[in-house]
N, C-alpha and C positions, 0 to 999 in steps of 0.2 A: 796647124799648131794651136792656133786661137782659138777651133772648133771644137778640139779636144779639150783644151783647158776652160773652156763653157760648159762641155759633157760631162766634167769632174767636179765642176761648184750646182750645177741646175740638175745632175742627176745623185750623182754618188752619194754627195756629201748629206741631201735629207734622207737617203736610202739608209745611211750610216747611223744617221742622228733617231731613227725609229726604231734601231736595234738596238743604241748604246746602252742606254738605260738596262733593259731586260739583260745586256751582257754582264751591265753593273752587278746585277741581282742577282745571278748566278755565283758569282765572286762573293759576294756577301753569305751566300748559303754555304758556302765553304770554307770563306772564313771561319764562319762558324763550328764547322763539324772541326777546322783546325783548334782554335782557341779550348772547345770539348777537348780533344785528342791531349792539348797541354796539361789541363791542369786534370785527366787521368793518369798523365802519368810521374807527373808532381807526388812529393812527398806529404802529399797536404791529406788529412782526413776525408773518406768520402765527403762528407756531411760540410764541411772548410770548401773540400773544391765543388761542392755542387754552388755551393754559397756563392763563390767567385766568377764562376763564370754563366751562373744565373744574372749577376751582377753586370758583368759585361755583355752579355749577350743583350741585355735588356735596354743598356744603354748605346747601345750601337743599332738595334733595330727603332727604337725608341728617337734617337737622332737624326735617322734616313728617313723615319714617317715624319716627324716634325718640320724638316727642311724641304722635302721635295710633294709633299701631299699636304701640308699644314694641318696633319694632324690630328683631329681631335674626337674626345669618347664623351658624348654626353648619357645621362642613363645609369649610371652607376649604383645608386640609391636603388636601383630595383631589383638588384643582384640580391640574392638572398645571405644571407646570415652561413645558413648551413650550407649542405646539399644540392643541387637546383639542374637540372638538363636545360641547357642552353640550346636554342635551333637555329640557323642563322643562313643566309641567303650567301650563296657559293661564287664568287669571284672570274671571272677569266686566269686569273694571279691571285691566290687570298693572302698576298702579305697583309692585308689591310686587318687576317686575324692573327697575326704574327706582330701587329701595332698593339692590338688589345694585349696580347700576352704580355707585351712588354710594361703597356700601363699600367695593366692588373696589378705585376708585380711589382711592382712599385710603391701601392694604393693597397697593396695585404702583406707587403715585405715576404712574399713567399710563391712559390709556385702552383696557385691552387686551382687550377683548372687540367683536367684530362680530354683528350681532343681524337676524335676517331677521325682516321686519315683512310683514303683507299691504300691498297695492298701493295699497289706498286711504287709506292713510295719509297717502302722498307726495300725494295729491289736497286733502286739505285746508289750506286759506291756511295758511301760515308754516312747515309740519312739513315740507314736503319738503328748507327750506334747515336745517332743523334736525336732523331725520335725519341727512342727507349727514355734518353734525360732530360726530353721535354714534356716526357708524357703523355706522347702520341700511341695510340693502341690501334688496332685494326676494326675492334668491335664487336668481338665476340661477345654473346649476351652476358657471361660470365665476368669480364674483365668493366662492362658497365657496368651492373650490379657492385661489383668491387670498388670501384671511385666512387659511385654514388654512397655508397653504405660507409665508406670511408671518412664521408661525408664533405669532399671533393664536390666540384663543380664539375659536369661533363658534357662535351661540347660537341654537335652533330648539326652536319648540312646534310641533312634527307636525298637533296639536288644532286650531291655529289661530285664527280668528276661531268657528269653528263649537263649538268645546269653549269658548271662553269663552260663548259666547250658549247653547249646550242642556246641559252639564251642569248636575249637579243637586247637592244637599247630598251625595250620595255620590262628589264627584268624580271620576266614572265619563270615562274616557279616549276622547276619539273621534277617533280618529284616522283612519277610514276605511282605506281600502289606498293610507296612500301610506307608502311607502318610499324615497323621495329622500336623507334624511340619512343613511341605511345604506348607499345607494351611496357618498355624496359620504365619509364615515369611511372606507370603505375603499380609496377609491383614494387617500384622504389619507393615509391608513396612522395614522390618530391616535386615541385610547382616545375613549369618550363616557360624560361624565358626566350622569347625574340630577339631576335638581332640583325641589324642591316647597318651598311656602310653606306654612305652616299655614293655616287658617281665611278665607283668601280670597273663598270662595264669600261664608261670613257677614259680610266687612264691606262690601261693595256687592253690591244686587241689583238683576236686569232685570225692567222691568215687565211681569207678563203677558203675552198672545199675542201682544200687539205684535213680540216677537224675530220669530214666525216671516213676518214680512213679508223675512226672510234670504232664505229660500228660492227668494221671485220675481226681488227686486232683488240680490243678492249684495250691498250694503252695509248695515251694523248699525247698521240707523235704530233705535234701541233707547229706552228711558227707564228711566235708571241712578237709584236710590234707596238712601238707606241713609246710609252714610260712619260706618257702627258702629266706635267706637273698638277693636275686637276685636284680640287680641294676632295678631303675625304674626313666625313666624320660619320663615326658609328655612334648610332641610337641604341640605346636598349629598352625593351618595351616594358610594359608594364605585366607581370610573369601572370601566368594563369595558376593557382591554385590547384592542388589536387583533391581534386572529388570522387570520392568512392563507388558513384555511382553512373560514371559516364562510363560509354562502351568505348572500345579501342577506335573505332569507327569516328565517333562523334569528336573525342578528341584531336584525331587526324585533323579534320574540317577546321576544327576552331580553333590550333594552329597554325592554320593556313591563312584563315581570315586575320586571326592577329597580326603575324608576319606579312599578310599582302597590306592591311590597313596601315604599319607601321611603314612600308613602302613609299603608297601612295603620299602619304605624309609627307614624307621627306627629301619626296625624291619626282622633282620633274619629268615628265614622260612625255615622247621618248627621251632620252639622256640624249647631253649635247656635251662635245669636248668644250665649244666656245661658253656655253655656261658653267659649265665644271670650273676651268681658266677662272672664270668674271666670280665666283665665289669664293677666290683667295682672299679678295678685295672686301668682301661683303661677312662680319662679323654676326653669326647668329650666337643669340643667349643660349645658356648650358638652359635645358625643359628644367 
């Protein structure tokens, strides 16, 4: 009896404790698509309930980043005025841009960023009518050009699904050759900004060789662990200008160098959970 009830506090109970969180967070995303679901079908004007539960969504993701990650967006000053493609380095979990959406709005009282998500997103029960009201697109070069010209902010991780499931502690960028968001910048004629979160990798990980079942199926049948209270604060860089006479080519590159330099920056390497932790404690100034 004693041995068992040792087997249940020395094994179960941190087995538990590394899922809890990620269970939490699932809950939270559906909360979500619930509170959506309410006030569509509220007597309230689109434009009244998009207002409402933009309002609440904002603050209930807004709340969960500030208590359990402490939160914070330094960079903001670099965000453009108008227009602007945002690029930003791809998470194991990206609540971390699910924080920003929440600050943004807050900080422009409005929803003004459009966010290209992979497809299978849209596939799963409830996310695809929640997408659509957050503004999530799939990417079609047509529906960029439309935010952008909108004159919308629009937001791409190049990495995609494949940089959140194989990077590593050195958040090593994989972007493969694709260069679509350096077309789609320049025929929009709009600067692109950087963006990295600190410590990401350290406060959720994917289990073991399980990720690489990606590579037959295309979808991230994955087992997420962790939910480390690790500190998280997104940087935004300082945006690149558009210039009429860079090739799509050279773009790509110096994208890349901005986003790895804003990296290095900010972000010790390889990523430590126990340093993630000790930087709750440790107050850096807004750049």
């Amino acid at each position: 009896m004693c041995l068992e009830k040792y087997f249940i506090s020395a094994v179960l109970w941190p087995l538990l404790a590394l899922i809890v969180i990620p269970i939490w967070i699932f809950f939270y995303i559906y909360l979500s698509v619930f509170i959506v679901l309410l006030y569509k079908m509220s007597s309230k004007t689109k434009e009244e309930a998009q207002r409402s539960y933009y309002f609440i969504l904002g603050h209930l993701w807004d709340f969960f980043g500030r208590i359990w990650h402490g939160y914070e967006l330094h960079g903001v000053e670099n965000l453009p005025d108008g227009p602007g493609l945002i690029i930003y380095y791809h998470a194991p979990l990206p609540i971390d841009y699910i924080f920003f959406l929440a600050k943004i709005f807050f900080l422009k009282n409005r929803l003004c960023c459009y966010t290209v998500v992979d497809q299978f997103v849209f596939k799963l029960p409830g996310l695809k009518m929640l997408g659509s009201k957050l503004k999530m697109i799939t990417g079609s070069k047509e529906e960029c050009l439309h935010a952008l010209k909108n004159g919308d902010w629009l937001a791409i991780s190049p990495g995609g699904t494949r940089e959140a499931i194989f990077s590593d502690k050195t958040y090593k960028m994989l972007w493969g050759k694709r260069k679509g968001f350096a077309n789609i910048a320049l025929e929009a004629r709009v600067p692109i900004i950087p963006m990295f979160t600190e410590n990401t990798r350290e406060g959720y990980k994917i289990f073991g060789q399980i990720k690489h079942l990606y590579e037959y199926i295309r979808w991230p049948l994955i087992i997420l662990y962790g939910g480390f209270p690790v500190k998280w604060r997104t940087h935004i860089g300082k945006p690149i200008p558009y210039d009429p006479n860079i090739t799509v080519d050279e773009l790509v590159k110096k994208v890349q160098d901005s986003l790895q330099t804003l990296i290095e920056k900010n972000q010790k390497l390889p990523g430590s959970i126990r340093r993630g932790l000790l930087a709750r404690f440790h107050n850096k100034k807004n750049e």
